[in-house]
C-alpha positions in Angstrom: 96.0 81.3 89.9 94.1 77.8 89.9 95.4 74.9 91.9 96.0 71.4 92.0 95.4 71.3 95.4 91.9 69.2 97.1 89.6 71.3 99.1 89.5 68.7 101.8 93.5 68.1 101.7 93.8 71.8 101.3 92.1 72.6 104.7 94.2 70.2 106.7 97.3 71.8 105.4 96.0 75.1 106.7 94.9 73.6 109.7 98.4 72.3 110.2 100.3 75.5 109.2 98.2 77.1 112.1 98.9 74.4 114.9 102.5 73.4 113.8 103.9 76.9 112.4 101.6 79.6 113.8 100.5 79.0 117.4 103.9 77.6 118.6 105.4 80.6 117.7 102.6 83.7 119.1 99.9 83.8 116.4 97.2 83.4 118.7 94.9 86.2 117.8 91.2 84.9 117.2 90.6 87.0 114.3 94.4 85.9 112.9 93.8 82.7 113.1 90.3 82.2 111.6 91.2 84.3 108.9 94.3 82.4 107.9 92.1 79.1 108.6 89.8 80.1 106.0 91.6 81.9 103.0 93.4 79.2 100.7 97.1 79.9 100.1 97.2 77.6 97.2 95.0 79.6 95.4 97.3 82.9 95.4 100.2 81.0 93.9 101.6 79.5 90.6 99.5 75.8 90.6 103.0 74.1 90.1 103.6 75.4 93.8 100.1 74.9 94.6 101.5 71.6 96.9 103.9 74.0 98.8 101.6 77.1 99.6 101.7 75.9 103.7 105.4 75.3 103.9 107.2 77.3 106.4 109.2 78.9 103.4 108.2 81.7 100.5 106.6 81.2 97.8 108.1 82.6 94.6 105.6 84.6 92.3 107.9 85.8 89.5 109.4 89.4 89.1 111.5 88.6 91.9 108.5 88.8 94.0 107.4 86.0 96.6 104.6 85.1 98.8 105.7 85.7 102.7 105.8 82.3 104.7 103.0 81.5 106.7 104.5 82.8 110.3 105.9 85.7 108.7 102.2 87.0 107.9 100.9 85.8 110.5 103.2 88.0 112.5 102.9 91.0 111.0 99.0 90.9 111.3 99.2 90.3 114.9 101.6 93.4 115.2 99.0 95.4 113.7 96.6 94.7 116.0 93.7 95.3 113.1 90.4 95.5 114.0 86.9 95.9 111.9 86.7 99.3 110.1 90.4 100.3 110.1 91.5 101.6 106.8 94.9 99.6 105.9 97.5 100.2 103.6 98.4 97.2 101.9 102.4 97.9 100.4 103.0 95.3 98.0 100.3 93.0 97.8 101.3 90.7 95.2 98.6 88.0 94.6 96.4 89.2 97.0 97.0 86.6 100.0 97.3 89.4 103.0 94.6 91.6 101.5 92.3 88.8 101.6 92.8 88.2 105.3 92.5 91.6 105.8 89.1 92.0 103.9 88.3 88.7 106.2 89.0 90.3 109.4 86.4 93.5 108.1 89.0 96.0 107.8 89.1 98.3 104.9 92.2 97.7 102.5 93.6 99.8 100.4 96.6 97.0 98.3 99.0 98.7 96.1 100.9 96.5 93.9 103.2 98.1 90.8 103.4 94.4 88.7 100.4 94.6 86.1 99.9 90.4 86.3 100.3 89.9 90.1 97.8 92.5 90.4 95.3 91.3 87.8 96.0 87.5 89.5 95.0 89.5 92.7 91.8 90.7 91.4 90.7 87.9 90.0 91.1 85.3 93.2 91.1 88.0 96.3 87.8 89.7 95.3 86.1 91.7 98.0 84.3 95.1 98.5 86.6 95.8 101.5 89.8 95.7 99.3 90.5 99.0 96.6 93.3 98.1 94.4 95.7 100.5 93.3 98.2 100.2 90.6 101.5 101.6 90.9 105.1 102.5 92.7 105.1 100.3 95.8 107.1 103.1 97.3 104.3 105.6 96.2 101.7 104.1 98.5 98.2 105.7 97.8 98.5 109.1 98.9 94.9 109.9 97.4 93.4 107.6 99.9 95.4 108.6 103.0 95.5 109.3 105.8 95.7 105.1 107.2 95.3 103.9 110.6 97.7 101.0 109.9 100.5 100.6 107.1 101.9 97.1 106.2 104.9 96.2 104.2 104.6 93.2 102.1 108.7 92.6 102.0 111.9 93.4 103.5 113.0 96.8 102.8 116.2 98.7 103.6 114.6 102.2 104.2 111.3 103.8 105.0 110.4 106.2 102.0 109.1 109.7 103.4 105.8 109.4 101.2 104.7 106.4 102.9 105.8 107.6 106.2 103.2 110.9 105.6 100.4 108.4 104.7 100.1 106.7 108.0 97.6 108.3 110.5 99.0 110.3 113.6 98.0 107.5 116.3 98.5 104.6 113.5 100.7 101.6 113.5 102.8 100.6 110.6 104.5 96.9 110.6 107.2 96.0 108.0 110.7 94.4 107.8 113.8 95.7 108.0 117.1 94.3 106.1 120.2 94.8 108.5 122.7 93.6 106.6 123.0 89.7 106.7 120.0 90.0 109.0 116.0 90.9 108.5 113.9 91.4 111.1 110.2 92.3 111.6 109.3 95.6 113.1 106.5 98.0 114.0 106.1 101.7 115.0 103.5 104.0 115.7 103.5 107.4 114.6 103.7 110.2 117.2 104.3 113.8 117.0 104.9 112.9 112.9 107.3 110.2 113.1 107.5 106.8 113.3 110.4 105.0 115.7 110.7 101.4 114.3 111.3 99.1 116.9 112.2 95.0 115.8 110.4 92.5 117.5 111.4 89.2 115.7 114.1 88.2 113.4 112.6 86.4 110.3 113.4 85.2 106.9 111.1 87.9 104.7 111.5 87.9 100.5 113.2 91.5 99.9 111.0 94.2 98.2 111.9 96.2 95.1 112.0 99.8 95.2 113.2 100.1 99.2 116.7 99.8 98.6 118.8 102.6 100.9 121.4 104.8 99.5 125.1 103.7 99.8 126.6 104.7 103.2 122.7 105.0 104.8 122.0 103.7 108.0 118.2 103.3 109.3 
């Protein structure tokens, strides 16, 4: 996706987002931080929205589908602890924003996204050997690729799907957010003895992801 947005202004807006939006509020992690420093925003949404990529807001992509604000991915990577090496599962990855932090910060990602052109948009601007793109059901995962020693979840969702659940390492550590009626909140779990207890650890405004949807009367 090009953009209308100047290298130089584009890196004090980054610069910005990380002193004004993501160290006030706990994203502190070295490897966090320099990789949202470096990767430009701008470039992994529509160019009329290039000026708008660092506001503390989403980012709509078409297909219902929106970019995460800045905090909220900023967040979720620092709840899932990644570190060089460890194969991620990238669940919903859009235009490629996260998956190219994560390919900064040497892990290796594995990004499914099910919407042909967000994926294609993805390939073209996030290209990396540590990213493997995958086509398909967001709810699907990449169960040919599993097992994962992290799992992230690019949206809120109303329930876990058991096939994603199965994909995440025994030890691993999956991050997501949770819709709770009125209320979404960020949460993380780590799987022992084959399942995952989700426990919230901010409340947040995250887009909604398709395909997560719980069945009438379900509670998580």
């Amino acid at each position: 996706m090009a953009t209308r947005v100047s290298e130089i202004s584009a890196a004090e807006m980054r610069a910005a987002m990380i002193d004004s939006q993501l160290r006030p509020n706990d994203v502190i992690d070295p490897a966090v931080i320099g990789a949202m420093a470096e990767v430009p925003r701008e470039a992994h949404v529509p160019a009329a929205l290039a000026g708008v990529a660092y506001m503390d807001r989403a980012v709509a992509l078409g297909h219902g589908r929106a970019l995460n604000p800045p905090l909220v991915t900023g967040r979720l990577l620092v709840a899932a602890a990644i570190r060089p090496g460890l194969r991620v599962l990238l669940v919903g990855s859009a235009t490629g924003y996260t998956a190219a932090l994560l390919a900064l910060m040497d892990a290796e990602v594995h990004a499914v996204e099910e919407q042909p052109d967000l994926m294609a948009a993805a390939e073209a601007i996030a290209s990396d050997d540590n990213i493997r793109w995958t086509q398909g059901p967001l709810a699907a995962g990449a169960p040919d690729a599993a097992p994962f020693d992290r799992i992230i979840i690019e949206g809120a969702i109303e329930t876990l799907p058991d096939a994603l659940a199965a994909q995440l390492a025994e030890g691993g550590r999956l991050v997501a957010a949770r819709r709770e009626g009125a209320v979404t909140r960020l949460v993380q779990g780590v799987k022992t003895g084959g399942k995952i207890a989700l426990r919230s650890f901010a409340d947040m405004d995250v887009a909604p992801l398709p395909g997560f949807s719980a069945p009438a009367g379900f509670r998580f």
